[in-house]
Structure formats: C-alpha cells, structure tokens
C-alpha positions in Angstrom: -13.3 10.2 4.6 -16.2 10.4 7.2 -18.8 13.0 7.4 -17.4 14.5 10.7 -14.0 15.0 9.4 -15.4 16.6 6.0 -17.5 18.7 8.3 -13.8 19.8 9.9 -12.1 19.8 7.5 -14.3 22.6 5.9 -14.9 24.5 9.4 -11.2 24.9 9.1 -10.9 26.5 5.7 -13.4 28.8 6.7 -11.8 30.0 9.6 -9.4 30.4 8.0 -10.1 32.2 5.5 -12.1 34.4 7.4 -8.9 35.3 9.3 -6.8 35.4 6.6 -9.1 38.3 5.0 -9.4 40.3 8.4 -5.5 40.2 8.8 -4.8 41.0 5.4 -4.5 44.5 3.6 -3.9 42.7 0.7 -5.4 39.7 0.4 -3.6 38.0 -2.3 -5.8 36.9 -5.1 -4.3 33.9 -6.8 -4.9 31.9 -3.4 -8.4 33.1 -3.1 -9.7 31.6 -6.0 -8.5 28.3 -5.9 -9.6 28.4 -1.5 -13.2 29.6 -2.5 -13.3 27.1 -5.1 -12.1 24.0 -2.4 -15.0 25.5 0.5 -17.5 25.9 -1.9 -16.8 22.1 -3.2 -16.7 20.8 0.1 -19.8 22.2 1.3 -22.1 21.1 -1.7 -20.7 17.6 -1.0 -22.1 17.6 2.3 -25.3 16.0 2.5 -28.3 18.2 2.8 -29.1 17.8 6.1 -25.8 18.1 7.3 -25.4 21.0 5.5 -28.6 22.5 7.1 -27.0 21.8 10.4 -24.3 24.6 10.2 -25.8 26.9 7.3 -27.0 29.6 9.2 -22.8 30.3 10.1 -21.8 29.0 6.9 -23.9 32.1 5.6 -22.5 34.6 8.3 -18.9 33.3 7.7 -19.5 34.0 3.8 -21.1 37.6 4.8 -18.4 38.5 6.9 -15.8 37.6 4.3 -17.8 38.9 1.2 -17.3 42.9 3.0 -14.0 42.3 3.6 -13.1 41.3 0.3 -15.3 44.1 -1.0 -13.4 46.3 1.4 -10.1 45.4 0.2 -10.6 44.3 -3.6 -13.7 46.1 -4.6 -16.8 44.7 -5.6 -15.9 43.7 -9.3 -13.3 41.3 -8.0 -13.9 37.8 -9.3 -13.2 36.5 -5.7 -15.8 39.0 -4.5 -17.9 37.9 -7.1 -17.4 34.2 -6.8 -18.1 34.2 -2.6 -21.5 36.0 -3.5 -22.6 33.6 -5.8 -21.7 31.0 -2.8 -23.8 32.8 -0.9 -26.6 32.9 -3.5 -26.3 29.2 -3.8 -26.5 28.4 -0.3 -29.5 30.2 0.1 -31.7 27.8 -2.1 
C-alpha cells in the first residue's frame, strides 16, 4: 500500500471511532480492543515524519476518545487503559 492511503486508511478508523464513542451509551468492548489495537498499529508504521505531520490531531482525537471512554466505562477499563498508553506513546 502507499503512504497516502495508510495515512487514510487510519484517518478513517479514527473517525470513526471517535464517532462511534460519542454516539454510543454503551460502547461495546470486545470491538474496542481489537480497533485500538489496528489504529495504534497503523500509526507506529507510519514513518516518523509522516507521523509528525498529523500528531498534534492524532493526540486530540485520542483525548477526546480517552473521556468518552472514561465517561462511559470508567477509568479502569482496559480500553481506557490501552488509548492512554497510545497517548503516552505518541507523546515521545
């Protein structure tokens, strides 16, 4: 695959999934885990620069999903848990 269709391909599973949490009450954890796991894989195949083209919203996009899934599973979920620890590794 090219870059700019990984870089799509992964801008569409975000959105996603940021929807999906904001119009769900209950967010259905057995697809949560395998999702996270597919975005986070995606974005650390990325090269570094492209990924330093888009992180500032890959952050943001994390955050917003990280207090809805707080919100609605609490914050000992392992999907809460796991998007947090994205977040920690994007930062580096």
């Amino acid at each position: 695959m090219g870059i700019y269709r990984d870089v799509f391909d992964l801008a569409a599973k975000l959105g996603c999934l940021e929807g999906y949490l904001y119009e769900q009450p209950e967010a259905a954890p057995r697809y949560l885990q395998n999702w996270l796991g597919n975005i986070q894989r995606m974005y650390n195949a990325l090269p570094l620069q492209i990924q330093a083209e888009f992180q500032d919203r890959y952050l943001e996009v994390l955050g917003t999903a990280s207090e809805h899934l707080e919100k609605l599973v609490g914050a000992n979920d392992n999907n809460f848990l796991q998007v947090k620890q994205m977040l920690a590794e994007a930062k580096k």
